[in-house]
N, C-alpha and C positions, 0 to 999 in steps of 0.2 A: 288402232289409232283413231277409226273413224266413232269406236263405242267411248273412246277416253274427250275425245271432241264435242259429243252429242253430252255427256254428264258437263263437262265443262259450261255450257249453254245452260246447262238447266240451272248448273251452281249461279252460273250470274245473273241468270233472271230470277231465282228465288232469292240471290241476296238484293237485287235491284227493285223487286216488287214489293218483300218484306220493307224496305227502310223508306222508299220513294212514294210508293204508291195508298194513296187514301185506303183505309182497312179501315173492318171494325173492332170498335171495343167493347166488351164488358165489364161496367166498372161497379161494383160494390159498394155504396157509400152508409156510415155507420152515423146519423145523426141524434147529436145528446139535443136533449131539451131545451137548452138555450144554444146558440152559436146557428152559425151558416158553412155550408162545406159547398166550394163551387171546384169545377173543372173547368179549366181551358186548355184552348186548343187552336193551334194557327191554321188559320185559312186562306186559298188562295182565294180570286177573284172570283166569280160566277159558279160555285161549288154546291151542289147539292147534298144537305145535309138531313139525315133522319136520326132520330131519337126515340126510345120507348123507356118511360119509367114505370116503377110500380112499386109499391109499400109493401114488403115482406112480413107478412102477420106473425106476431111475437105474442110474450104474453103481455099483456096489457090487459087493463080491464075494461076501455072503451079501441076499437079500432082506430090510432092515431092517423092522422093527416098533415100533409103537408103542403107548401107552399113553393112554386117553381118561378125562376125568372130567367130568359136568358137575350143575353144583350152583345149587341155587335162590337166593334173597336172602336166608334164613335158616340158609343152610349147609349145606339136606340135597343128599344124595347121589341125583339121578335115575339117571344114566346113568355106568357105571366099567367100563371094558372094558380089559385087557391082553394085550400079546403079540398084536396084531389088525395086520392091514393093512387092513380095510376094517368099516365095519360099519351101523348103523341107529338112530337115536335118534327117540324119539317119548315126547311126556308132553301132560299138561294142565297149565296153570300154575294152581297154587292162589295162589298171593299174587303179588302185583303188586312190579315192579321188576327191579333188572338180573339175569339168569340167564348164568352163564359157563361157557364150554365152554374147558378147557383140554386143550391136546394134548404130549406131550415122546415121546422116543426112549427106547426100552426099555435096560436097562442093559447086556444082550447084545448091542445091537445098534451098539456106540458102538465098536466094535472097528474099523469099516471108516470111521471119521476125515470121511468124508462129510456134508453137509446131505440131508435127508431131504422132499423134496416130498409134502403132502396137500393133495387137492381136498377142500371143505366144502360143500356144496348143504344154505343152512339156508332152512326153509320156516317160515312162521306164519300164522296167521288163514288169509284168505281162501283165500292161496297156498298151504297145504296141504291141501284139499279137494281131494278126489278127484271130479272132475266127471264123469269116465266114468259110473263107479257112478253118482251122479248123474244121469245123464243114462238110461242102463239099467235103475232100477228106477225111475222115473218117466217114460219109456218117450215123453222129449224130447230133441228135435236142435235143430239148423238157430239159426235166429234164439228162439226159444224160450227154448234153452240159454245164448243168451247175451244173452237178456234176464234171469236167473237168476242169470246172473256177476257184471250189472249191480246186477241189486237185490243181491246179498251184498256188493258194492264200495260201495254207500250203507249199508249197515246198518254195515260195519266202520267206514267215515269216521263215521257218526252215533257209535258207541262211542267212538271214539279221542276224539271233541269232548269229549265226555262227562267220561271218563279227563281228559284234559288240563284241564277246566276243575274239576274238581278235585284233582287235583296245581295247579293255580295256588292254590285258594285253601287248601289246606293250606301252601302256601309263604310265602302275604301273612298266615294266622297263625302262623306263625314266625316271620317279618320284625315284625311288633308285637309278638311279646312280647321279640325280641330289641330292637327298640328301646324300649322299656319298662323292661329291664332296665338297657339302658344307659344311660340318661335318671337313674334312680334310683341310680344308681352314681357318674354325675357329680354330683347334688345330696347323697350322702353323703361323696363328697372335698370338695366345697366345704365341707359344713360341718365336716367334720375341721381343713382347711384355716386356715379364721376361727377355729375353736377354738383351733389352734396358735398363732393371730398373738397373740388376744385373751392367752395363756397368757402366754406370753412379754414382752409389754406390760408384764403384772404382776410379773414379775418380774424381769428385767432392771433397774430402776429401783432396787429394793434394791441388787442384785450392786453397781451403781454405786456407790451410796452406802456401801458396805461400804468397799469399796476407796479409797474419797475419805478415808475416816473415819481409816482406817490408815496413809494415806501421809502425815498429818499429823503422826505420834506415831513416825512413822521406819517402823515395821513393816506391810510390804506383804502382803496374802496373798491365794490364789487361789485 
């Protein structure tokens, strides 16, 4: 009971780590000679983020280059590198939400008609802490260390809870005042609606009787 209890632990914190917790990625991006290929990715508040790109040499007859940009949810400008095969991004996220890293081929470099391969190694939260250092000025190893890794995988999952339970209810009040609106949208067509019938009721009835009046004396009119 007590070895089915201890796998049980592990099952939730590997599922809870895997989905909750900042990790890194390696992403592979394949760029043609014209266009842009970006990645995004939501962030929470005060999030340390590391990046590593580099230009995967192909055949080509001149070494192509590329042009990097990457900008926050409010459009500023962290990181704009040109004319680069390789380089290094690191920032703090001040505001929360999606940050995009967009990558394209320099305008020299579109001569050799070729797709251009970059490897992307993006790091956040937990996953870009440097545990070495870590481990070096606090002058811990072994199990220690990675009891350490453990407690900052619970603290990021406690954060992420956190974050996500409110983006939910920032989202349920928007869904209420969107339905609110809409609610009182359909109770001002309705009564436009009755207005019109009620409108029309009254006069209609004339128009008729107009026209009854004239067809009598020969002359019709409309």
């Amino acid at each position: 009971m007590g070895n089915r209890g201890t796998l049980l632990i592990l099952f939730f914190f590997f599922f809870f780590s895997t989905n909750l917790v900042p990790s890194a990625l390696a992403i592979w991006l394949t760029l043609s000679s014209s266009g842009t290929k970006c990645v995004s990715e939501e962030i929470q508040h005060n999030i340390v983020v590391l990046a590593d790109y580099v230009v995967i040499p192909g055949d080509h007859s001149q070494n192509p280059t590329i042009s990097v940009k990457v900008t926050s949810p409010y459009g500023n400008t962290l990181h704009h590198k040109e004319n680069t095969t390789h380089g290094n991004i690191a920032f703090t996220s001040q505001e929360a939400g999606n940050y995009l890293a967009c990558f394209w081929v320099d305008s020299h470099s579109q001569g050799g008609g070729g797709d251009v391969n970059v490897n992307l190694d993006w790091r956040i939260g937990i996953a870009a802490k440097d545990w070495d250092s870590v481990a070096r000025k606090e002058k811990i190893e072994g199990v220690e260390l990675e009891l350490r890794k453990l407690e900052g995988a619970v603290e990021a999952i406690h954060e992420n809870l956190l974050y996500l339970k409110g983006r939910e209810a920032e989202m349920r009040i928007v869904s209420e005042k969107t339905n609110s609106r809409v609610a009182w949208f359909s109770i001002m067509s309705l009564g436009i609606f009755s207005f019109a019938i009620v409108v029309s009721e009254a006069v209609l009835p004339e128009e008729e009787t107009h026209i009854d009046y004239a067809s009598r004396y020969g002359r019709i009119t409309t």
